[in-house]
C-alpha positions as CSV (number, residue, x, y, z in Angstrom):
1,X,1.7,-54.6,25.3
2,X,2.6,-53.2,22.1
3,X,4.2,-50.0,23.8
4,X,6.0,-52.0,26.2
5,X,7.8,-53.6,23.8
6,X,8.3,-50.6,21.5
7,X,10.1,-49.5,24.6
8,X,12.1,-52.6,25.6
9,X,13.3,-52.2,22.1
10,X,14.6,-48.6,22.3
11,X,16.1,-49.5,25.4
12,X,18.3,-52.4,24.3
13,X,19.1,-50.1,21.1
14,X,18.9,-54.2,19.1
15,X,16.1,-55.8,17.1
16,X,17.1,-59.2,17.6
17,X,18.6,-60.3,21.1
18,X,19.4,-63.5,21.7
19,X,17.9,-65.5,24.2
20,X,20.4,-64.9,27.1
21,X,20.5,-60.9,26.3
22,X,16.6,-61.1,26.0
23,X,16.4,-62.8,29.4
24,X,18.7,-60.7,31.2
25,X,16.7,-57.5,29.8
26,X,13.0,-59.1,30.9
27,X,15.1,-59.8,34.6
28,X,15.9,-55.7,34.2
29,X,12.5,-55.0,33.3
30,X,11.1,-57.1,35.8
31,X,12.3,-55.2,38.4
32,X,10.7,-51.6,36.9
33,X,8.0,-52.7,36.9
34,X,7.7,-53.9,40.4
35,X,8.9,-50.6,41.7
36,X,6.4,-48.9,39.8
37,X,3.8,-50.9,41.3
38,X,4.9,-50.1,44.5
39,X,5.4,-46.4,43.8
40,X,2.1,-46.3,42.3
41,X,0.3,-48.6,45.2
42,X,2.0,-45.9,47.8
43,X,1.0,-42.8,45.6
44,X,4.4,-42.0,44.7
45,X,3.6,-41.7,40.8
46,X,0.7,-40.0,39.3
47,X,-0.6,-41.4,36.2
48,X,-1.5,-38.6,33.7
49,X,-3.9,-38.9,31.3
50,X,-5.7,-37.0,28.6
51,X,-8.9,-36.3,29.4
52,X,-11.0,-37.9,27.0
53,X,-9.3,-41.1,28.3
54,X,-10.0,-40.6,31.6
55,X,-13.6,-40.3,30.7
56,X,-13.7,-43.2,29.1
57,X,-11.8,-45.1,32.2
58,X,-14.2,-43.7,34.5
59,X,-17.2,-44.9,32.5
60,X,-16.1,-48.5,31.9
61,X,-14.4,-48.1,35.8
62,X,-18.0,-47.0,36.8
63,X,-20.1,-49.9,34.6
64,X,-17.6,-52.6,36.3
65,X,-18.1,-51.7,39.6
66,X,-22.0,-52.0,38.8
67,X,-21.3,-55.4,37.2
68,X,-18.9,-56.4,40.5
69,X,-21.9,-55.4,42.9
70,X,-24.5,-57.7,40.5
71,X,-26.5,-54.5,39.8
72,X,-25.0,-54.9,36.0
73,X,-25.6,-58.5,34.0
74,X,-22.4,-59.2,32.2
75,X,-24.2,-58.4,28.4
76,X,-25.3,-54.9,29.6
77,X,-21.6,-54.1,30.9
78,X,-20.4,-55.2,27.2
79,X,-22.9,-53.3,25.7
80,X,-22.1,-50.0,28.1
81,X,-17.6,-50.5,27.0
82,X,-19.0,-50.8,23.2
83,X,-21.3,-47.7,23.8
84,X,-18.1,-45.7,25.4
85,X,-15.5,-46.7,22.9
86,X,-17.8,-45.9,19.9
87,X,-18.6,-42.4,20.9
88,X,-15.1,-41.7,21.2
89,X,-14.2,-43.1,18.1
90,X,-16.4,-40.8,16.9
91,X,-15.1,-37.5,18.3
């Protein structure tokens, strides 16, 4: 959230809009971000990543899924995310 509206800021070039400008901005935003949804749904963007963030993602994507099937109780997925995020605060 915080680097969305680092950038919404940048892009207006203003740090105080008023609430017309600031609407008419969230209207142009709006519509980014549905096309990138759709380019991303259809493939059409690829998301890069660093890799020890896609590590992470595919470790707390991985103890999710477990938790989605019922293979994982809700305190063990916590307990897995805290696990991941430490060690890489760590490294």
């Amino acid at each position: 959230m915080e680097a969305w509206h680092a950038l919404l800021s940048r892009r207006t070039g203003v740090g105080n809009l008023g609430v017309y400008q600031l609407a008419e901005r969230l209207a142009d935003e709006s519509k980014l971000v549905a096309l990138t949804m759709t380019c991303m749904a259809e493939k059409a963007v690829v998301r890069y990543q660093k890799a020890s963030t896609a590590r992470i993602n595919a470790a707390v994507g991985k103890y999710n899924t477990e938790y989605d099937a019922g293979t994982r109780s809700a305190m063990k997925l916590l307990s897995g995310c805290a696990r991941v995020y430490a060690h890489s605060l760590r490294q």
